[in-house]
Structures are given as structure tokens and as C-alpha cells.
VMD Tcl script that builds the backbone (N, CA, C; Angstrom):
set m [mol new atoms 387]
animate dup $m
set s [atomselect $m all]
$s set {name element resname resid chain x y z} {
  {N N UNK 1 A 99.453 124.382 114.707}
  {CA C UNK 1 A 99.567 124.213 113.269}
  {C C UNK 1 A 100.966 123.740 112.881}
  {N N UNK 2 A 101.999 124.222 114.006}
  {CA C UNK 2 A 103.561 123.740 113.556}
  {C C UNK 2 A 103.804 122.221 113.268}
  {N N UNK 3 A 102.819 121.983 114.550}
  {CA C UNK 3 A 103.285 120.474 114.825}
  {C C UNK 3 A 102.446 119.373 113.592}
  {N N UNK 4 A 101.274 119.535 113.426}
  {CA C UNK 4 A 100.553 119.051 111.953}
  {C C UNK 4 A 101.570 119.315 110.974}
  {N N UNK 5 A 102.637 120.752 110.982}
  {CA C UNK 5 A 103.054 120.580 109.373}
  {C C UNK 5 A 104.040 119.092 109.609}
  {N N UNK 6 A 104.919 119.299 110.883}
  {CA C UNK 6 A 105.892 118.201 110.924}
  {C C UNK 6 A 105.239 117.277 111.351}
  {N N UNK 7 A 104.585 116.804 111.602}
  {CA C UNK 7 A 104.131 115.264 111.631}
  {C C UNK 7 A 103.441 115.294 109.639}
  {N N UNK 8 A 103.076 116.094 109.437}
  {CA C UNK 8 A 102.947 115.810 107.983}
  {C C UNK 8 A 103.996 115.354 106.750}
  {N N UNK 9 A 104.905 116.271 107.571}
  {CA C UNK 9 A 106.350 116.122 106.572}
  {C C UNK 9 A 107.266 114.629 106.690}
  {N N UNK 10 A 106.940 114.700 108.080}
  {CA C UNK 10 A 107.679 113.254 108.733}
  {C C UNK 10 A 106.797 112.410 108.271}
  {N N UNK 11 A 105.296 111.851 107.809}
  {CA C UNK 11 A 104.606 111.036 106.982}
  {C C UNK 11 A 105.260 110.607 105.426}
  {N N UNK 12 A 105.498 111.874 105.219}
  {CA C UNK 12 A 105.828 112.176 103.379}
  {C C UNK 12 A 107.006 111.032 103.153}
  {N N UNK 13 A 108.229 110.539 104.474}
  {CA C UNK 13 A 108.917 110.293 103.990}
  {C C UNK 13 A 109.116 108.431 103.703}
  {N N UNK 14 A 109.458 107.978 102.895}
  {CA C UNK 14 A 108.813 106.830 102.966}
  {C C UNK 14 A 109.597 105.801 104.031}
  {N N UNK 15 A 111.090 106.362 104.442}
  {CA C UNK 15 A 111.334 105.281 105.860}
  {C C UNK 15 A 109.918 105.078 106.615}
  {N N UNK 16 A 109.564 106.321 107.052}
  {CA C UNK 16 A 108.930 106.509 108.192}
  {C C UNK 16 A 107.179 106.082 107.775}
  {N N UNK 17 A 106.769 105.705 106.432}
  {CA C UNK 17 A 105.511 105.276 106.052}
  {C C UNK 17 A 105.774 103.662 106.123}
  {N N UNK 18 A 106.685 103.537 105.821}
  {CA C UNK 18 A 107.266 101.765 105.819}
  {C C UNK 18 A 107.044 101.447 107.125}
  {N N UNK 19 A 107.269 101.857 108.308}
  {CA C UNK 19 A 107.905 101.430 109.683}
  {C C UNK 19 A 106.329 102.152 109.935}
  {N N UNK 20 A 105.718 102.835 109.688}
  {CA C UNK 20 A 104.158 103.077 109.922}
  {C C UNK 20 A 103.466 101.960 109.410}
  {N N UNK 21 A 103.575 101.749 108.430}
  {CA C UNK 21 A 103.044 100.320 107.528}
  {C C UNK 21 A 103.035 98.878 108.710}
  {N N UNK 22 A 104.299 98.977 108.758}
  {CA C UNK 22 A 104.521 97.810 109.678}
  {C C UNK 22 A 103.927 97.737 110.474}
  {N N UNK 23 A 103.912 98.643 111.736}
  {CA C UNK 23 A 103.719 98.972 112.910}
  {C C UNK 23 A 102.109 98.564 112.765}
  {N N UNK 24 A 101.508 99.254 111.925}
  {CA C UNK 24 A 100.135 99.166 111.609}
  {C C UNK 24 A 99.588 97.432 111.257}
  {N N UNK 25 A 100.513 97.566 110.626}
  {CA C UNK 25 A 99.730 95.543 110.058}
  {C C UNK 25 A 99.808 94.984 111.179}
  {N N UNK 26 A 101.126 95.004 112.285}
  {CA C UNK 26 A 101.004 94.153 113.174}
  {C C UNK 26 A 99.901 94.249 114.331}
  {N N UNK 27 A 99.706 95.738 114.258}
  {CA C UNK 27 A 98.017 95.943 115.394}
  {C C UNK 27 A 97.148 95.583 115.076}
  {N N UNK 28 A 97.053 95.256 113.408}
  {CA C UNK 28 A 95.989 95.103 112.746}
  {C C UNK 28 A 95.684 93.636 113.286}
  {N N UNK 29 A 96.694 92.681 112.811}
  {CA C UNK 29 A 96.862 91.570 112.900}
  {C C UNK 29 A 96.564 90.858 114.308}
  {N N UNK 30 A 96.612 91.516 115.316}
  {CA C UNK 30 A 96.800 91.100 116.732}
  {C C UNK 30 A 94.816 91.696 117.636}
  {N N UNK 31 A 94.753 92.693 116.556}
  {CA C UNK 31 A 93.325 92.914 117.025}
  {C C UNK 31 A 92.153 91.752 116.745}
  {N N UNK 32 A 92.821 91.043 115.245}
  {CA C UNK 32 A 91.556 90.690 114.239}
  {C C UNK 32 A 92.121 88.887 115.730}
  {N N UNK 33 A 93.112 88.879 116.037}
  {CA C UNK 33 A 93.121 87.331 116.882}
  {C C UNK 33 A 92.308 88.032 118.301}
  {N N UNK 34 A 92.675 89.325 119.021}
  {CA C UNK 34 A 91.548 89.399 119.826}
  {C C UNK 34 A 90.433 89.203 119.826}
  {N N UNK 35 A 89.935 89.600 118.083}
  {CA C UNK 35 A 88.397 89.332 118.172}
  {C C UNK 35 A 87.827 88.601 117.793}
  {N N UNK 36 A 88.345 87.449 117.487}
  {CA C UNK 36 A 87.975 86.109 116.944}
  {C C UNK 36 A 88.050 85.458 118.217}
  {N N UNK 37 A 89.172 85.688 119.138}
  {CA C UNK 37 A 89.407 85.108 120.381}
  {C C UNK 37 A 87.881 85.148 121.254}
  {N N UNK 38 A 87.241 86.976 121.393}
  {CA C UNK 38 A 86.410 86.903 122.159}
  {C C UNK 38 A 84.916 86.918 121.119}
  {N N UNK 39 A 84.869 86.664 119.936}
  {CA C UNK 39 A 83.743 86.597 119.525}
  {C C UNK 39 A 83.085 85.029 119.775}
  {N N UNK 40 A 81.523 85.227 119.910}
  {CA C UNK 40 A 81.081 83.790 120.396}
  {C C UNK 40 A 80.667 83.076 119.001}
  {N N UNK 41 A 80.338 81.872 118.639}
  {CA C UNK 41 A 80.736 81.041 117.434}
  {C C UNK 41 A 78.749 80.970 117.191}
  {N N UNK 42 A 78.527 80.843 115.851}
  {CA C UNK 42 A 77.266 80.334 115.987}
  {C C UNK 42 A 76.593 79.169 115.422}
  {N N UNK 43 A 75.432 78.583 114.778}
  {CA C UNK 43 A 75.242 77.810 114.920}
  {C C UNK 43 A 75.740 77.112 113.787}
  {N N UNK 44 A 76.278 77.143 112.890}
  {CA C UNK 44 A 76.693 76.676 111.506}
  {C C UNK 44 A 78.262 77.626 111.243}
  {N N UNK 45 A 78.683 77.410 109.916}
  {CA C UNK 45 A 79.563 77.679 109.358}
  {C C UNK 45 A 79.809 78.989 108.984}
  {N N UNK 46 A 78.415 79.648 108.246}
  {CA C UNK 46 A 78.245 80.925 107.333}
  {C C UNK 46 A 77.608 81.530 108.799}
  {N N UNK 47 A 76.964 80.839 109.724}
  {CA C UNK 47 A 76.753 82.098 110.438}
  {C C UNK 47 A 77.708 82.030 111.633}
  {N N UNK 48 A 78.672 81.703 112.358}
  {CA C UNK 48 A 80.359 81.425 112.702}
  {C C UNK 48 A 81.330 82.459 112.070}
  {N N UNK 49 A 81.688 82.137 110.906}
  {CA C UNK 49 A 82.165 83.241 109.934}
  {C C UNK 49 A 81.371 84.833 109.736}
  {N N UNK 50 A 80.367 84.782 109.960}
  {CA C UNK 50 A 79.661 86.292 110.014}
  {C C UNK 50 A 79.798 86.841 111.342}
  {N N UNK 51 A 79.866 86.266 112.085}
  {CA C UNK 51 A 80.324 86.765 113.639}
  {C C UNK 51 A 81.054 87.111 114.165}
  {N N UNK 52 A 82.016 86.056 113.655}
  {CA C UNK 52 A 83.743 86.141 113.742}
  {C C UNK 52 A 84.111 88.072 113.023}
  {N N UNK 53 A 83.646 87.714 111.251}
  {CA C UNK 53 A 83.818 88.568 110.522}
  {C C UNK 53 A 83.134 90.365 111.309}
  {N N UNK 54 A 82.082 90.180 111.642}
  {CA C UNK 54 A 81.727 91.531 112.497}
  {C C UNK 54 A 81.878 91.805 114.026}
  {N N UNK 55 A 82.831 91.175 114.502}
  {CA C UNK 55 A 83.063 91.279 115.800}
  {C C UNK 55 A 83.838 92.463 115.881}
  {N N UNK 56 A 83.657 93.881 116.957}
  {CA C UNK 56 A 84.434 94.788 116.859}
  {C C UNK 56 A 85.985 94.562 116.762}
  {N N UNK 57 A 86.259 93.556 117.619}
  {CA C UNK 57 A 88.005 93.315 117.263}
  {C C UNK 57 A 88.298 93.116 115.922}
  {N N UNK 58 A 87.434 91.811 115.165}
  {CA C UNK 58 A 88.122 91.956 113.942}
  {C C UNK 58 A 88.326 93.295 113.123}
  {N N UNK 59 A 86.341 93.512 113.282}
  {CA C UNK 59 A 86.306 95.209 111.961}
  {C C UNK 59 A 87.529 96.630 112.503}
  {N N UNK 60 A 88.021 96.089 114.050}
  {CA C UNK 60 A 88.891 97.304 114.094}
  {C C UNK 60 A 90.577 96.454 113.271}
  {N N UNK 61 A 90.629 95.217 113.544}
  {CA C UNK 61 A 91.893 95.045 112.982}
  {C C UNK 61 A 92.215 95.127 111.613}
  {N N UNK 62 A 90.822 94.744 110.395}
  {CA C UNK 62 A 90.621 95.053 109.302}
  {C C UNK 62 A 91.154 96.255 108.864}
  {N N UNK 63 A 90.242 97.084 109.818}
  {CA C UNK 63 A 90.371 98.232 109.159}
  {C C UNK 63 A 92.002 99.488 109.476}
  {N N UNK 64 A 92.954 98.650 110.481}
  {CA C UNK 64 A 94.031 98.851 111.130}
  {C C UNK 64 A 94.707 98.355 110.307}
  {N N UNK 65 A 94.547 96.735 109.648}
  {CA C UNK 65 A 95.229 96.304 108.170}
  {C C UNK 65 A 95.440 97.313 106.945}
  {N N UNK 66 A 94.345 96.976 106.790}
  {CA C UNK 66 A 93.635 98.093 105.251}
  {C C UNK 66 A 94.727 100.031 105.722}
  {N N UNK 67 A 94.419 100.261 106.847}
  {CA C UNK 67 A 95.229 101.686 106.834}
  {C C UNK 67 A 97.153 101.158 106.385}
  {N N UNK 68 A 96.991 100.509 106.746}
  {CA C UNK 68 A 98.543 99.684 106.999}
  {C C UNK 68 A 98.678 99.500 105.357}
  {N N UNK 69 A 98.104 98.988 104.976}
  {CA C UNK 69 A 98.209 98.890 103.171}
  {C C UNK 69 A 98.059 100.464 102.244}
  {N N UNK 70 A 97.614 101.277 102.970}
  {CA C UNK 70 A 97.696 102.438 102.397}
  {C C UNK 70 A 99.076 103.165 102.330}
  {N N UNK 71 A 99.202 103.102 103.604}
  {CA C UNK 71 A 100.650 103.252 103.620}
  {C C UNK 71 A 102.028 102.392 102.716}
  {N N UNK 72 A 101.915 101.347 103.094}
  {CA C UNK 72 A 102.440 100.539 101.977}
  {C C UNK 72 A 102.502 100.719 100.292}
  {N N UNK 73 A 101.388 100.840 100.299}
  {CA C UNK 73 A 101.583 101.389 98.181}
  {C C UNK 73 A 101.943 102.218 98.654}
  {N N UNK 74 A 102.115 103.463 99.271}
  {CA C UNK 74 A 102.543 105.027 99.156}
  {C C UNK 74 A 104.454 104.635 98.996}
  {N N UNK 75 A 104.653 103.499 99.530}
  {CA C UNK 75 A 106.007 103.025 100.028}
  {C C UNK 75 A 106.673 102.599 98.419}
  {N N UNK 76 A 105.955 101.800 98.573}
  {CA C UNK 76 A 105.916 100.996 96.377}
  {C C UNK 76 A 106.275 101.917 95.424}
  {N N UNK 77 A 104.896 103.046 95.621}
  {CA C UNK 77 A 105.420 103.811 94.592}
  {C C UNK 77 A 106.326 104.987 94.638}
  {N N UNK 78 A 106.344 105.280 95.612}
  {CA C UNK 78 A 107.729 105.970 96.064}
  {C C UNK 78 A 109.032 105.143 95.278}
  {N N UNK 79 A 109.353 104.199 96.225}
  {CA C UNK 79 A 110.918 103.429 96.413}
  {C C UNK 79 A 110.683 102.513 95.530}
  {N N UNK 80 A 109.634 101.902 95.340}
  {CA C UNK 80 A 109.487 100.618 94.540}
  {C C UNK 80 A 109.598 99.221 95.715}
  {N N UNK 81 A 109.142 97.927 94.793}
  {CA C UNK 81 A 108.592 96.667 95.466}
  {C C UNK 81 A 109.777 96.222 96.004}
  {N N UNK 82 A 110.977 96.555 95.543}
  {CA C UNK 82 A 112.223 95.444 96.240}
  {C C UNK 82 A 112.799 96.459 97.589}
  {N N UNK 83 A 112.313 97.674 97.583}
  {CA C UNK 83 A 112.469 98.572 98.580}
  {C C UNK 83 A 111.661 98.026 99.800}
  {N N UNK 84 A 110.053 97.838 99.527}
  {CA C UNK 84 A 109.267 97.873 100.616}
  {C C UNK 84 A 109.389 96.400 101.034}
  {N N UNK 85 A 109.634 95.439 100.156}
  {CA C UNK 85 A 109.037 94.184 100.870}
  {C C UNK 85 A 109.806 93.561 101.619}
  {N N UNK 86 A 111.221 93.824 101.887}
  {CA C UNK 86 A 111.929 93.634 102.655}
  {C C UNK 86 A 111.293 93.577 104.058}
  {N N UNK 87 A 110.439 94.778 104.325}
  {CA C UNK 87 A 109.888 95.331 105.496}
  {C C UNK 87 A 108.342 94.402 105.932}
  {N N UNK 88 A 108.331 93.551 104.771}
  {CA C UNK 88 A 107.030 92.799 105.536}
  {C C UNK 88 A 107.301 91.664 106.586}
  {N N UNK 89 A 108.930 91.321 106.546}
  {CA C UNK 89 A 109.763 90.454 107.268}
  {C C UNK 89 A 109.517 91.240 108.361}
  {N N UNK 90 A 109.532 92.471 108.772}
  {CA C UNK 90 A 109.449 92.853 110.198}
  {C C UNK 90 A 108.216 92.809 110.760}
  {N N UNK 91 A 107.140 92.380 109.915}
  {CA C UNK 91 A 105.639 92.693 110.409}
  {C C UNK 91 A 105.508 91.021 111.284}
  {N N UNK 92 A 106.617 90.128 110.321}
  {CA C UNK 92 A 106.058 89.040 111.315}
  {C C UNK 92 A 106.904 89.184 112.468}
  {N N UNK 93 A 108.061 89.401 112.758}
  {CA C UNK 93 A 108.876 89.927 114.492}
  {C C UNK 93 A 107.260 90.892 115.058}
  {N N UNK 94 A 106.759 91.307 114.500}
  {CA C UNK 94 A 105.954 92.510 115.332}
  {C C UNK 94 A 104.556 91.726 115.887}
  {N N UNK 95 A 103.767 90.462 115.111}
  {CA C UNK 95 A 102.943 89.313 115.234}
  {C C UNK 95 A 103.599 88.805 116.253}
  {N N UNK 96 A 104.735 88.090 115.725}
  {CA C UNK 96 A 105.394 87.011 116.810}
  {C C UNK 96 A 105.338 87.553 118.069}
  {N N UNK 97 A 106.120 88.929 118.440}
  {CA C UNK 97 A 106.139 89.157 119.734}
  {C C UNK 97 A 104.388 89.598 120.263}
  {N N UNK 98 A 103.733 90.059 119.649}
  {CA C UNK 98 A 102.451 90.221 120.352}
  {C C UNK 98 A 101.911 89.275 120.424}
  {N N UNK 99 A 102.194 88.230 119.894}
  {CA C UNK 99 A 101.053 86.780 119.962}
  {C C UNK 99 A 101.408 86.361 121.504}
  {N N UNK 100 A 102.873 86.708 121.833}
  {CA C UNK 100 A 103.963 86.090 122.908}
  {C C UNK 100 A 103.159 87.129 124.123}
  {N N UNK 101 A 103.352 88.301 123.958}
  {CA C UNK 101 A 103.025 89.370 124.984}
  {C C UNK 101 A 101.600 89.713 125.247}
  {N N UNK 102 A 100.626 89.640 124.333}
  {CA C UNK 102 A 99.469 89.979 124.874}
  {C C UNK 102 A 98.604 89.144 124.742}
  {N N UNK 103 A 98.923 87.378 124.072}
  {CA C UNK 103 A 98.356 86.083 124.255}
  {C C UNK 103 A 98.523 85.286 124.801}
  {N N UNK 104 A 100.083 85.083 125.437}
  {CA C UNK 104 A 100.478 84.379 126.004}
  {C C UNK 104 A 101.081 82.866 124.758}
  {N N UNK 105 A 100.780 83.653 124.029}
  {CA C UNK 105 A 100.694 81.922 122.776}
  {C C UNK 105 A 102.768 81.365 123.083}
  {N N UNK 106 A 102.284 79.915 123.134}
  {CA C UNK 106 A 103.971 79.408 123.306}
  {C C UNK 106 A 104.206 79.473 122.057}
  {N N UNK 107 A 105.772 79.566 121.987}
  {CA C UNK 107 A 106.561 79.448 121.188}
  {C C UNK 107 A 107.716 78.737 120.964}
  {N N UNK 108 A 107.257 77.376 119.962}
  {CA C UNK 108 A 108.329 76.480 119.920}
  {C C UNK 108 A 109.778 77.043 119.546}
  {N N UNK 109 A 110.886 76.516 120.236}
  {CA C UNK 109 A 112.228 76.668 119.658}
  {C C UNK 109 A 111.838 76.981 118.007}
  {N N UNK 110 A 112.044 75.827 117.238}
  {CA C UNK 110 A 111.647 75.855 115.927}
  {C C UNK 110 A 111.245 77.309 115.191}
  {N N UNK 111 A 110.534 77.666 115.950}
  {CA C UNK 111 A 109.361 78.807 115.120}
  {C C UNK 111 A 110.226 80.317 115.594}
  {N N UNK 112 A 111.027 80.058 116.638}
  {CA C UNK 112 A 112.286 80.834 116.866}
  {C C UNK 112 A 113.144 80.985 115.970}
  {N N UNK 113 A 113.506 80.012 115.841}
  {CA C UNK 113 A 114.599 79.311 114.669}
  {C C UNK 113 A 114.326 80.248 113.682}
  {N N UNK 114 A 113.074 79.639 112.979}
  {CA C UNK 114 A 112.763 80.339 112.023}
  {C C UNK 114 A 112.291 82.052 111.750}
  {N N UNK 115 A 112.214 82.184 112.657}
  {CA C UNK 115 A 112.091 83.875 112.674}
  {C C UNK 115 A 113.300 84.619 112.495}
  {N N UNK 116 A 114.400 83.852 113.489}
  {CA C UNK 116 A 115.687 84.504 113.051}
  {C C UNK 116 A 116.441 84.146 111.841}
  {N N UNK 117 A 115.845 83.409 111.469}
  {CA C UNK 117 A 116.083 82.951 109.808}
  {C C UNK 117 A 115.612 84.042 108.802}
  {N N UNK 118 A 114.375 84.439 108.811}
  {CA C UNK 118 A 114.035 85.068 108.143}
  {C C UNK 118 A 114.208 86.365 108.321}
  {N N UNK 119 A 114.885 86.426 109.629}
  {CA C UNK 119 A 115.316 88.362 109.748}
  {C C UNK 119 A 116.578 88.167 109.367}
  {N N UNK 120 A 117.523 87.220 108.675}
  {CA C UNK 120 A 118.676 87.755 108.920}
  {C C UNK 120 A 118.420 88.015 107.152}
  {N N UNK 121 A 117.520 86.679 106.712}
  {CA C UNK 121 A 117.039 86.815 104.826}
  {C C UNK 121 A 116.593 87.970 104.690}
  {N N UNK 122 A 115.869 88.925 105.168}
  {CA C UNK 122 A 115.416 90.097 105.011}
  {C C UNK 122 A 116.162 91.015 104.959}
  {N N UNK 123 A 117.287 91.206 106.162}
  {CA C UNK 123 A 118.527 91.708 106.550}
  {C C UNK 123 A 119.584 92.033 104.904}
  {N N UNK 124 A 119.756 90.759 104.575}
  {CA C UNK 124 A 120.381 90.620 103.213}
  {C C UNK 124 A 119.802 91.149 102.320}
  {N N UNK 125 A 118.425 91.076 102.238}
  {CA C UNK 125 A 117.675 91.520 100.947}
  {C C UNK 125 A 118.077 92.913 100.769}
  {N N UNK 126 A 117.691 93.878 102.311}
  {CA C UNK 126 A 117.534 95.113 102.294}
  {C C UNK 126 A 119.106 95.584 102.456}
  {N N UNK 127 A 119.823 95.025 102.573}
  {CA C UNK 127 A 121.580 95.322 102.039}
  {C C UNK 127 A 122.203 95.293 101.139}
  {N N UNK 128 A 121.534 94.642 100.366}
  {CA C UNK 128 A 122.347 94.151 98.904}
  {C C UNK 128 A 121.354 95.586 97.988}
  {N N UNK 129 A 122.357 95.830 97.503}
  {CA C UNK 129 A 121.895 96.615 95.647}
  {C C UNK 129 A 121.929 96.490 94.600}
}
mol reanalyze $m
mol bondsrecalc $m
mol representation Tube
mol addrep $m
């Protein structure tokens, strides 16, 4: 029962729902490309998209998103929007490297470039007051 109260308390706080948030979108995000990856396509458009759409990878990354957004408003209304959104800059470092590590997907210089571009813009956002 000790350990439920402190993992409860350690939830409450919103660093640690933000960096849950994150953590979460990016599994979310990396499941829904597994399961599009291994879902098979069908014969048209609407039924392609219904397949794609109920393939266990996606409905688990959906629903790994969607928890990830719960957390997030809890973040909002806590700290407020210029607090949390800083932190959606880290969800794409958390994409990027899983697309790299468990897809193998290349990665142009460029798209490098730009990642460290946008962590250092984020960097600033969440420094300045």
C-alpha cells in the first residue's frame, strides 16, 4: 500500500505527468507505425483505412496516445499551456530516436539539423519567463 501511495504522489506532480505525457505519446506514436507497418492493405481505400485503423498495433498506440493526452491536460491545467508545450518538442527527440532504433528508418543530415534546431527553440521557450 506504501508504494501505491508514492507512485500516486509522484503522479500528482506535474514535472513528472509532463515527462509521463511525453514518454507516452512517443510509444503511442511508434506502436500506431508498427501497426500500420504489419497490417495487410485491402481492397480499396475505406476498406485499407479500416484495417490499418483496427490493427492491434494501431488500437494499442491510439489508445497509448489518448492516455498520453490525459496526462497532458492534467499538465495545462495545473501549470498552464506555455508550461506544457514546451515539452511536446521532446516527444519528437522520443519519435525520432525510435523511428532510428526500432525501424531502422534513415535519417537525413537535414532532419538532424532540424531536430537540434528545435530542441535548442524549445530549450529557450522553457527558460525564458
Amino acid at each position: 500500500m506504501t508504494s501505491f501511495l508514492s507512485i500516486r504522489s509522484l503522479l500528482a506532480d506535474p514535472l513528472v505527468q509532463i515527462i509521463v505525457a511525453t514518454l507516452l505519446g512517443g510509444i503511442g506514436q511508434a506502436l500506431i507505425k508498427y501497426g500500420v507497418t504489419n497490417a495487410e492493405a485491402g481492397s480499396g481505400l475505406v476498406s485499407t483505412a479500416v484495417r490499418l485503423m483496427l490493427s492491434p498495433g494501431v488500437l494499442a498506440g491510439l489508445f497509448t496516445y489518448a492516455l498520453s493526452s490525459v496526462f497532458y491536460v492534467m499538465v495545462v491545467r495545473a501549470k498552464g499551456l506555455s508550461f506544457a508545450y514546451p515539452f511536446v518538442a521532446a516527444n519528437q527527440v522520443i519519435v525520432f530516436l525510435l523511428a532510428w532504433l526500432l525501424f531502422r528508418e534513415a535519417i537525413p543530415f537535414l532532419r538532424i539539423l532540424g531536430l537540434i534546431v528545435i530542441c535548442i527553440g524549445a530549450t529557450l521557450i522553457a527558460l525564458s519567463k
